[in-house]
C-alpha positions, 0 to 999 in steps of 0.5 A: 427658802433655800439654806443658802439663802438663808445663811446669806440674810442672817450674814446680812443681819449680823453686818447691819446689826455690828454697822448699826452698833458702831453709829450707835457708839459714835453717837454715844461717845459724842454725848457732850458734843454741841456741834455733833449731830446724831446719826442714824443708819438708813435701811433698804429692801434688797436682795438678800434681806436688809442693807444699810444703804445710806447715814442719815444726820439729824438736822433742822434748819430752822432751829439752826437759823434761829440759834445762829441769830440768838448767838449773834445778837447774844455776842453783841449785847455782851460785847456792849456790856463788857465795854460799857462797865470797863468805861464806868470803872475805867472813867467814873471810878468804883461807885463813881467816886473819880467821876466829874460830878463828883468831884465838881460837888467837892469843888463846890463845897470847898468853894462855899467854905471858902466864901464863909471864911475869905481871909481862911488861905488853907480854906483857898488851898483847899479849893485849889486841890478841889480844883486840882481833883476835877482837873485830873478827873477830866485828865484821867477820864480822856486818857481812859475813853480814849485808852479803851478806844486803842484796845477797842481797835486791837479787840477788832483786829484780833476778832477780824483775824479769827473771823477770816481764818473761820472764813477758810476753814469753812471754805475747805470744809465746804469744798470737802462736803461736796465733793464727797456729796458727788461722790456718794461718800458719807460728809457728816464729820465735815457737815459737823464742822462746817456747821460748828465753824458757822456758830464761831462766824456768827460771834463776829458777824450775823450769818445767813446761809443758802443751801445749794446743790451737792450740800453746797452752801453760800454765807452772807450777813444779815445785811445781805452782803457776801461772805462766801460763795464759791471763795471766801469773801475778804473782811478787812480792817487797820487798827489805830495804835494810838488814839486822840480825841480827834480821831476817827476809827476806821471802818470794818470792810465786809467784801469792800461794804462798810459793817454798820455800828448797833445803837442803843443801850438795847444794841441792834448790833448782832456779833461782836463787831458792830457792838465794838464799832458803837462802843468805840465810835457811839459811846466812848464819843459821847463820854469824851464830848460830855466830859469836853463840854464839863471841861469848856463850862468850867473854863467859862464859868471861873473866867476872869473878868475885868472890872471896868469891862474894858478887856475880854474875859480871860481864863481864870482858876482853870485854864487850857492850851490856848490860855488866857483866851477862853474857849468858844461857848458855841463850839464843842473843843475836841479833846478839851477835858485832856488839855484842862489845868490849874492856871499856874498864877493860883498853884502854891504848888509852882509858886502860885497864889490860891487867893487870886481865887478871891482876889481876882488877877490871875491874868494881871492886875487889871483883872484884880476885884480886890486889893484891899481886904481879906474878908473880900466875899464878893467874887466868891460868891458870884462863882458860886451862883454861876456855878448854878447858873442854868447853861445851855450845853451842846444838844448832841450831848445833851438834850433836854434844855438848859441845867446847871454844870453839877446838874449836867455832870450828874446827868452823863453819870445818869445816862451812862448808867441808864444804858449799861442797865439797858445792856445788862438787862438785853445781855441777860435776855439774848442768853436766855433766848441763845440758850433756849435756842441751842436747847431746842437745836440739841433736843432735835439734832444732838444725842439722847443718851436715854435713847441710845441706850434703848436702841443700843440693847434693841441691837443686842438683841437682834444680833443675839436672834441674828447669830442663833439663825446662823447656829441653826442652820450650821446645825443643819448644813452640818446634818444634810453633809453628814447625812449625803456621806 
């Protein structure tokens, strides 16, 4: 080997040696980076010696794959969750104490204490106020179901923007990756960020990715439905500002496809998006027509009855929009628990009279079951045993059979509360599994400091032998001139 010769590999040496180093930093530097891959030089034979002749980034597809699912479905059940304990807070109250059922039992009670002491008016007062707590807590809790239903809405339209200005930074980072895949340039920094950009796209939506030539790639749902390929693919929605029980949300439109709502407490949703669907059309709906069905089977179960039977039943202590008539008892009322009020005849507070509750009369005097004494018990405790009274209520908001209205109020407390115990325990264990996921993805691609270290005094080293060659054989470049003079 000629001295040129080796001067030209020792040079070589130290320039792959200072590259290596360079990446090594890099890596070392992006430690804490969750969407930086590591990098390592890739070395060729060639004339003189060694070159680096290409970056290799650490990827898995596999493992990429599965944490993008874990993040979506993670996304999702915490959406649901969030949702479903903002309704319990927002319509039940801390521990319930606003709910329905609760102040149906307090109805109840005051209503029995009444019955015990008929001529006692501060005892009818009381279960006028009594009344007057379920009225608001019905009142309250529609305003609320549907209050959340809005911010619902806005949360959509909020993440629906985001979700589309992913979409465009992605397709300007995949137009860069491959253009510079064709030519022959070094696309880690913009493979990073296409793959960073594809976790933020799954919070929203389930992603599924299709590698094409020239690290090009195509993004689609979980559903199969195109959300880039060549273009960005529109996602589009219209916020509701204001909503009523009898409105209907609209739908989230994926590339001109309908975006299904998840179901169950356990939610098949996968992103945030179809999580807020099943929160804004599943649940709140249900919560309404519970809370609407409550609002009927009071209405029904304190009517006023004439007693010689002669006139139609007519609203009594409770009564609504359409007064004196009574709601239909084989037709859900959309938004009835908004309407429901105190019937104004038994209201002290507008001039009313609360022992027409033990009288009867609300709705004049052909309606009235006792003019003559104030120990008259009768008609109070014919509301007490319908108020047990078993009933049949809706069976697409509660299936099971017939149940008594305390039992049936207790029962949608018990049903919200089953399913924000199934969605606390799945938020739980898709963090766990997102987490697991993202582990092994970092294990595989991400940066070991410990590693780096290593092969970073590896380097040292090899330059270290690297520059001696070069003193070497100046030494002796410098003896063979001073020897030729």
């Amino acid at each position: 080997m000629s001295l040129t010769q080796a001067l030209n590999i020792a040079q070589s040496a130290l320039f792959n040696r200072s590259h290596q180093t360079s990446i090594l930093s890099r890596n070392i530097s992006e430690v804490s980076n969750p969407d930086y891959a590591r990098r390592t030089a890739v070395l060729s034979s060639m004339v003189p010696g060694v070159n680096i002749t290409s970056i290799r980034r650490a990827t898995s597809d596999a493992l990429f794959r599965q944490n993008l699912a874990a993040i979506s479905a993670w996304q999702g059940q915490s959406a649901l969750s969030q949702g479903l304990n903002t309704l319990q807070v927002q319509v039940n109250g801390v521990d319930n104490a606003f709910s329905p059922a609760s102040a149906i039992g307090n109805l109840h009670i005051a209503l029995q204490t009444y019955a015990a002491a008929p001529s006692n008016r501060n005892l009818a007062e009381n279960a006028v106020e009594a009344a007057r707590q379920v009225v608001r807590s019905l009142n309250n809790g529609t305003a609320a179901i549907q209050a959340l239903r809005a911010d619902t809405d806005k949360e959509i339209a909020r993440a629906v923007s985001e979700l589309n200005r992913f979409l465009a930074e992605f397709e300007v980072a995949n137009k860069e990756i491959v253009a510079g895949t064709v030519s022959g340039r070094d696309v880690s920094d913009a493979l990073d960020r296409r793959d960073a950009l594809i976790k933020q796209i799954s919070l929203y939506l389930p992603v599924s990715t299709i590698a094409r030539a020239n690290n090009d790639m195509v993004l689609t749902t979980a559903g199969g439905v195109t959300l880039f390929e060549t273009v960005v693919r529109p996602v589009s929605f219209s916020a509701n500002d204001l909503y009523t029980a009898e409105a209907t949300g609209n739908a989230i439109y994926v590339d001109g496809v309908p975006l299904a709502a998840g179901s169950g407490g356990n939610t098949t949703a996968s992103g945030s998006l179809a999580a807020h669907l099943q929160l804004r059309d599943h649940v709140a709906v249900r919560m309404q027509q519970q809370l609407d069905e409550i609002a009927s089977r009071l209405i029904i179960t304190f009517r006023e009855k004439d007693p010689l039977g002669t006139l139609a039943d007519a609203t009594g202590l409770f009564t609504w929009q359409e007064g004196p008539d009574l709601p239909p008892p084989d037709k859900l009322v959309d938004g009835l628990a908004g309407s429901i009020r105190i019937n104004a005849a038994m209201d002290s507070s507008v001039g009313g009279n609360p022992e027409l509750l033990r009288d009867g009369g609300a709705n004049g005097a052909s309606y009235v079951h006792n003019s003559e004494g104030a120990s008259y018990a009768t008609l109070l405790n014919s509301l007490l045993a319908e108020f047990d009274e078993p009933e049949a209520f809706d069976p697409d908001v509660s299936p099971g059979g017939a149940r008594s209205l305390l039992s049936f109020s207790g029962d949608a407390i018990s049903w919200l509360e089953a399913l924000r115990k199934d969605a606390a325990s799945g938020a739980e264990a898709k963090e766990a599994l997102a987490n697991h996921t993202a582990t092994a993805l970092s294990n595989e691609t991400g940066v070991n400091l410990d590693e780096e270290m290593a092969l970073l005094l590896e380097l040292e080293q090899s330059y270290e032998a690297s520059a001696r060659l070069l003193a070497v054989i100046d030494e002796m470049l410098a003896t063979l001139l001073e020897a030729t003079r």
